[in-house]
VEXDO-702620 format. One line per 2 residues: number of its first residue (from 1); their letters; for each residue x, z, y of N, C-alpha, C, O. Coordinates in pm, whole numbers. Layout:
<sites>
NUM> a> X,Z,Y,X,Z,Y,X,Z,Y,X,Z,Y | ... $
</sites>
This chain:
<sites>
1> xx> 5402,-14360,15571,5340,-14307,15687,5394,-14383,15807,5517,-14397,15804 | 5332,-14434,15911,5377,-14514,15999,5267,-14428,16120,5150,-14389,16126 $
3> xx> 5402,-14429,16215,5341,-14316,16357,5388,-14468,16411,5470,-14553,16375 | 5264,-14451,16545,5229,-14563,16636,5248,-14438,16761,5180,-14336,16752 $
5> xx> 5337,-14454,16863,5387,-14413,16999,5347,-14502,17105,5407,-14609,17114 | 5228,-14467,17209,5203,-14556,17270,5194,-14494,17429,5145,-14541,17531 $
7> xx> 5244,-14407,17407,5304,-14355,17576,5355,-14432,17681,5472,-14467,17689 | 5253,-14463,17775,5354,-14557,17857,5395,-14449,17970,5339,-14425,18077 $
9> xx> 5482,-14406,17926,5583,-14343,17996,5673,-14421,18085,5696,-14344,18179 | 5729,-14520,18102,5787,-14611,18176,5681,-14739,18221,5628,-14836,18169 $
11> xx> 5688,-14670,18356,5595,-14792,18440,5649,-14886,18432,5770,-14896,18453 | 5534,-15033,18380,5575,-15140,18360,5600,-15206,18221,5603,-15323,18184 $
13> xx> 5613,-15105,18167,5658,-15138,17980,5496,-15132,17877,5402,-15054,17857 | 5525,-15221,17849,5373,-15233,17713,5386,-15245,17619,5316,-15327,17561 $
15> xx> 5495,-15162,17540,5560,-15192,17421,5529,-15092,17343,5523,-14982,17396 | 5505,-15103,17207,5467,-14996,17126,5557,-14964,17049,5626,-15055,17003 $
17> xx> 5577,-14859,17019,5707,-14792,16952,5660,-14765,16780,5631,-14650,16748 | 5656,-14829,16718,5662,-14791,16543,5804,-14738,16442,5915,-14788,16421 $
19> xx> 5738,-14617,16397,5839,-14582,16333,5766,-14536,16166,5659,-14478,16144 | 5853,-14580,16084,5835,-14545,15934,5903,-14450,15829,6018,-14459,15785 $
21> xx> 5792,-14343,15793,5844,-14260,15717,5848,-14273,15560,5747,-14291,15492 | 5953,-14265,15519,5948,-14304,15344,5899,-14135,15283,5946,-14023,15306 $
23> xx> 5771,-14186,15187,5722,-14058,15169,5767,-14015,15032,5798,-13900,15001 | 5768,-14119,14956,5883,-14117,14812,6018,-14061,14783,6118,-14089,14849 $
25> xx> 6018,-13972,14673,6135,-13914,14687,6252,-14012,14693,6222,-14128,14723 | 6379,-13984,14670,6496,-14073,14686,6540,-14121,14578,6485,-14195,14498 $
27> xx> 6669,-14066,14579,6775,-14103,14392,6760,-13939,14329,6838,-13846,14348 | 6695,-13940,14289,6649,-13818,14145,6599,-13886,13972,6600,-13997,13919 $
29> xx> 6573,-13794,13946,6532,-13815,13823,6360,-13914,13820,6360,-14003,13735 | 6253,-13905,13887,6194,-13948,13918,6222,-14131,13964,6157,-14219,13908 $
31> xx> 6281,-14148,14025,6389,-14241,14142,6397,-14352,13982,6322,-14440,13940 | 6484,-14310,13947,6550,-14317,13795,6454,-14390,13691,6439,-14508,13657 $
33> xx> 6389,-14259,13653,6241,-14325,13578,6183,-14459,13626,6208,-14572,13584 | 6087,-14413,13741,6031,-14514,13790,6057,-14641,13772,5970,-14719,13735 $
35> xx> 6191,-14680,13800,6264,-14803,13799,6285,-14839,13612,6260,-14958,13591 | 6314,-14782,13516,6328,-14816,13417,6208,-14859,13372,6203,-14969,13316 $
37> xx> 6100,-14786,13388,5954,-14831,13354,5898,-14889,13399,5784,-14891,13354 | 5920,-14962,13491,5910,-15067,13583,5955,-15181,13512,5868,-15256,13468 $
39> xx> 6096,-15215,13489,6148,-15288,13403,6094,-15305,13257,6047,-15412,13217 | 6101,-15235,13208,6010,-15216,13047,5909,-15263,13040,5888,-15321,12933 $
41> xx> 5773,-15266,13165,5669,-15295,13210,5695,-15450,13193,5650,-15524,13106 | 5790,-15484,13312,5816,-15617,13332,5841,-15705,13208,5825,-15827,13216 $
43> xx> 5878,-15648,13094,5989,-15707,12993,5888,-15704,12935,5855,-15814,12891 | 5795,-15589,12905,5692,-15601,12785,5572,-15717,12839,5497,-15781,12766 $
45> xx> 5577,-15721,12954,5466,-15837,13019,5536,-15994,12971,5469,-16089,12930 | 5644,-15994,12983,5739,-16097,12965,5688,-16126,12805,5607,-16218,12789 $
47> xx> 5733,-16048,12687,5682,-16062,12627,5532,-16132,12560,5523,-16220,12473 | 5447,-16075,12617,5334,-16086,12626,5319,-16213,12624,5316,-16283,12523 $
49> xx> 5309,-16248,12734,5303,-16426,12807,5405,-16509,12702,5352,-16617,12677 | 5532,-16496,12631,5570,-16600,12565,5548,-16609,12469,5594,-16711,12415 $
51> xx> 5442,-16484,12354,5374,-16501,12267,5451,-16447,12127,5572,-16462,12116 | 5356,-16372,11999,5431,-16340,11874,5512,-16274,11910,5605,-16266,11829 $
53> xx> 5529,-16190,12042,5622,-16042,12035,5530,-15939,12017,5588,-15837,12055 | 5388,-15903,11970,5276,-15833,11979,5344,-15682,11972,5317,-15596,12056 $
55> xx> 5424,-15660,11877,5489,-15498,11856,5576,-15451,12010,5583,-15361,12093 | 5627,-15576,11977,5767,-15558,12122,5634,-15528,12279,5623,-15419,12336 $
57> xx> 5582,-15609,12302,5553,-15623,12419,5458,-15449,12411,5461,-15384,12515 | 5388,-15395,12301,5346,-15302,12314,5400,-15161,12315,5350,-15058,12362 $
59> xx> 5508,-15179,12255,5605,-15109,12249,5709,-15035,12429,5751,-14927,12469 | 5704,-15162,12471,5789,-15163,12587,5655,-15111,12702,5671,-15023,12787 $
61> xx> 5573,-15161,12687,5459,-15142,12822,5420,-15008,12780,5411,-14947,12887 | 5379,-14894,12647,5400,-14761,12626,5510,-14747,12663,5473,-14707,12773 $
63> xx> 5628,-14744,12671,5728,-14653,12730,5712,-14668,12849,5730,-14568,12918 | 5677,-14784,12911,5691,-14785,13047,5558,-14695,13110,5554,-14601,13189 $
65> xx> 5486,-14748,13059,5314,-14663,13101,5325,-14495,13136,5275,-14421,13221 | 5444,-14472,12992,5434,-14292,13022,5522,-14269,13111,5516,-14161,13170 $
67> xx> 5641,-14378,13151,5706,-14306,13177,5652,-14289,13381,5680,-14202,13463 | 5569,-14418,13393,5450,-14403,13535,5360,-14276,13533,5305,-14221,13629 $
69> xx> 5357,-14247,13417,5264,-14125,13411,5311,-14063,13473,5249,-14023,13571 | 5453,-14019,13449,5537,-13860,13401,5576,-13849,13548,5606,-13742,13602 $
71> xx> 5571,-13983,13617,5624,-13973,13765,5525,-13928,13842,5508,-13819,13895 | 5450,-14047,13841,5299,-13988,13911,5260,-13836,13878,5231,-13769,13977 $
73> xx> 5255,-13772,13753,5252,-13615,13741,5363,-13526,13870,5337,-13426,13937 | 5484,-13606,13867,5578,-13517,13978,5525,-13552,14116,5543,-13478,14212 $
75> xx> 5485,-13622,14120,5461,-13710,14251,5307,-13612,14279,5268,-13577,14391 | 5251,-13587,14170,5126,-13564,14237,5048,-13667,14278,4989,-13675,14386 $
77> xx> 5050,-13750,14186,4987,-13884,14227,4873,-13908,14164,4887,-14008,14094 | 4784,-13869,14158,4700,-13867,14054,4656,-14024,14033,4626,-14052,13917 $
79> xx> 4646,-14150,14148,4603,-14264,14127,4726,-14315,13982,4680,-14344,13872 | 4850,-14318,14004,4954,-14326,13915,4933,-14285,13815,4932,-14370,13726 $
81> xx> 4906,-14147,13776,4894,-14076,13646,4760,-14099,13579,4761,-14088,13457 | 4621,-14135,13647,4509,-14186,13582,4521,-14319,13504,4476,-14357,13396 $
83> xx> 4616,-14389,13616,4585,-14570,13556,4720,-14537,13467,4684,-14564,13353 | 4823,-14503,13462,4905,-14540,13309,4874,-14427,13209,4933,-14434,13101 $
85> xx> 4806,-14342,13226,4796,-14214,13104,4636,-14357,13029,4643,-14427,12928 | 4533,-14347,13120,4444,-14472,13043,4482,-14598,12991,4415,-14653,12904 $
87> xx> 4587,-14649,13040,4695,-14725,12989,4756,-14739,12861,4749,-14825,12773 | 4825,-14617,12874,4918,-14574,12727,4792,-14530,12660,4800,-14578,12547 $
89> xx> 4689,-14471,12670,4552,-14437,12545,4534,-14547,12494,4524,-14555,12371 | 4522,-14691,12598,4476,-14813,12516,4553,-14884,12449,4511,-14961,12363 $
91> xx> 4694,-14866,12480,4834,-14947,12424,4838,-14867,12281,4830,-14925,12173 | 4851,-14727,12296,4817,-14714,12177,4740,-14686,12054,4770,-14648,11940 $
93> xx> 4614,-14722,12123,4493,-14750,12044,4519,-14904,11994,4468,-14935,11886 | 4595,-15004,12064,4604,-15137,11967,4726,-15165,11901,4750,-15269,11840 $
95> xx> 4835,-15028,11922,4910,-14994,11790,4868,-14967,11686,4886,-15032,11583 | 4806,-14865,11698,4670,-14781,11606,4624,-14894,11507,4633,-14898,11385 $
97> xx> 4575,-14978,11588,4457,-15105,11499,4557,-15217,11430,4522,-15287,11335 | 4668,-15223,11484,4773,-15338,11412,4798,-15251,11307,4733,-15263,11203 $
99> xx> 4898,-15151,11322,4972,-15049,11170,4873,-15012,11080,4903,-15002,10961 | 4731,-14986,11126,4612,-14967,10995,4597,-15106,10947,4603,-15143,10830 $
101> x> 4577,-15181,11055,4578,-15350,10981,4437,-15374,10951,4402,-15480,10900 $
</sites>
């Protein structure tokens, strides 16, 4: 959230005053998550791109996917919790199709 203050209260001054509110919680459990599944995300993408990790990279981007879910659910985020809950359905729908084979 960013408030724009444009009071010219002092004759002579044309300066605009911006200030920024962090709307995200802090260091919690959430805090926590986020950041691990973030990483997992990163690692399973990593994967991905250097090729023949197919289990690993799917493996890591589901944990990470739910664990965006589970935040976005606290968060009330519904953009968050739509795109990794459809996420993790498709990650593990092409678990699904490898282990049947």
């Amino acid at each position: 959230m960013i408030i724009i203050n444009n009071n010219n209260n002092n004759q002579g001054s044309t300066g605009v005053h911006c200030s920024k509110t962090k709307v995200t919680p802090g260091h919690g459990a959430t805090w926590v998550i986020k950041w691990v599944a973030t990483s997992l995300l990163l690692i399973g993408v990593a994967a991905r791109s250097s090729g023949g990790f197919q289990v690993l990279d799917m493996s890591l981007t589901a944990i990470g996917a739910a664990g965006w879910a589970w935040v976005g659910y606290k968060w009330h985020d519904r953009a968050l919790l739509v795109v990794n809950s459809a996420a993790l359905v498709m990650i593990l729908g092409g678990v699904f199709r490898i282990s049947v084979g």
